[in-house]
Structure formats: structure tokens, C-alpha cells
N, C-alpha and C positions, 0 to 999 in steps of 0.2 A: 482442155485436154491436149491439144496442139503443145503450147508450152510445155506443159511436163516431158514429153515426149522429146521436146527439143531442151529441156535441160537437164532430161538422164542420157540424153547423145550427148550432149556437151562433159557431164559430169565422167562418164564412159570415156570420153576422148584423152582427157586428163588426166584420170586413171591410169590408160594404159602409156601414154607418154612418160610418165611417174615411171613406170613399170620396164616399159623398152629402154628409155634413154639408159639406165645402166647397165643395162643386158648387151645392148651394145658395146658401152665404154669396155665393159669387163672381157668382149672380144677383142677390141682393138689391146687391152693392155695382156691380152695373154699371147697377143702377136710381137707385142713387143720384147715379154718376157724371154720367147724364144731367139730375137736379135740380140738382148742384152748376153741370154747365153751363151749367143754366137761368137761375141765379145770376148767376153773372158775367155774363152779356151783357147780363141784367136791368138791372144796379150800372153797366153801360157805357151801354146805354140813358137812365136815368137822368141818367146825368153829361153826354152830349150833349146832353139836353135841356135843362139847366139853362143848358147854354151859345146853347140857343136853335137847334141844327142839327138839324132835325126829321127829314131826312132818313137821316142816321146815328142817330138815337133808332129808324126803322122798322127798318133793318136792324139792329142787335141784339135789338129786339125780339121782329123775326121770328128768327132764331136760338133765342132763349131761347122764345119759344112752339113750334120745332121741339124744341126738347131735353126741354123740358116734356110734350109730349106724346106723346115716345118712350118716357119714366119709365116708364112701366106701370103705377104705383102707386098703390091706391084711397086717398085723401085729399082731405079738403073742402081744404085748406089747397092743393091741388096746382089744384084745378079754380077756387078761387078767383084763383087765380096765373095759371091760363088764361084767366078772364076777362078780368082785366087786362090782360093783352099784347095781346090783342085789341082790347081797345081802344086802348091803346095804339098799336097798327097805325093800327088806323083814324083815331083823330085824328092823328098825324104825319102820314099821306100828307095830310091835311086841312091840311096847317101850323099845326095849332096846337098850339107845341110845348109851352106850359105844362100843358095838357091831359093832354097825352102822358106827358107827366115824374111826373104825378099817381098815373097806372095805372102807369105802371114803376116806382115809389117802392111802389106798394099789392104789387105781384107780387114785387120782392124780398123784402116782407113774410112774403106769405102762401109763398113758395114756400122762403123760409128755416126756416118752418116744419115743412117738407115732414121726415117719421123714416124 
């Protein structure tokens, strides 16, 4: 009786490891998803800046600092990425887009870093 007992705990234990282990993964990669989105609009930001349309550099920025800090994920590399965009915001709505393009260049940086 013992046995069975200790090998439907065992068989239960296995199960549920089956079962968490990618209930996890599938949180950490929807954490990710939201850095990679961070990414792009960063690299989009970026690339309107350069074109000097500072207006489209705030709206991806703001994008990529909303995906950024949806991540969840403890990293200097992430909160340095948030600093960025922030500024980033801030100087575009200021029109100065070279400014802006600086911090968006720094956050695809640090946010490409982001594990």
C-alpha cells in the first residue's frame, strides 16, 4: 500500500513538472515578446529621427517605452532602455530630433541587451 502511495506521489510529481515547466517558459517568452517589441519601435524611432521627423520618433518611442515597461523583467539593461525613451519622448515633443535619435540609438542599445 505504501508503494502505490509513493508511486502515484511520484507519478503526480512528473505530471505536474510536464505541465509547469512550459507554463513557465511561455511566461518568460511573453516577457520577452514585449522587449523584442520594445526593439522595433526603438530601431523605428531611431530611423525617423534621423530623417529629422520628430514627431514619428515620439510615437514609436512612446510605443517601445509602453512594451518596455510591460516586460516585467528585472534588468539594468531594460531600465536603462527606459531611461532612454524617456527621453527620448521628451526631447521629440521638444523638436529636437537629433537629440531624440541619440536616446533611441542608446535604448535599442541597452534594450537589445535585455535576456
Amino acid at each position: 500500500m505504501m508503494i502505490t502511495i509513493r508511486r502515484s506521489a511520484l507519478v503526480f510529481a512528473a505530471v505536474s513538472a510536464f505541465i509547469a515547466g512550459p507554463m513557465m517558459a511561455g511566461l518568460a517568452l511573453a516577457d520577452n515578446k514585449h522587449v523584442a517589441e520594445a526593439v522595433e519601435h526603438a530601431k523605428e524611432a531611431a530611423a525617423h529621427g534621423k530623417q529629422g521627423h520628430a514627431d514619428a520618433l515620439v510615437k514609436h518611442a512612446e510605443g517601445a517605452l509602453h512594451h518596455a515597461e510591460a516586460a516585467g523583467v528585472k534588468n539594468p539593461h531594460l531600465d536603462e532602455g527606459i531611461k532612454h525613451l524617456k527621453e527620448a519622448v521628451e526631447h521629440g515633443k521638444a523638436g529636437h530630433a537629433d537629440v531624440a535619435t541619440q536616446h533611441a540609438e542608446g535604448a535599442v542599445t541597452h534594450l537589445s541587451e535585455v535576456k
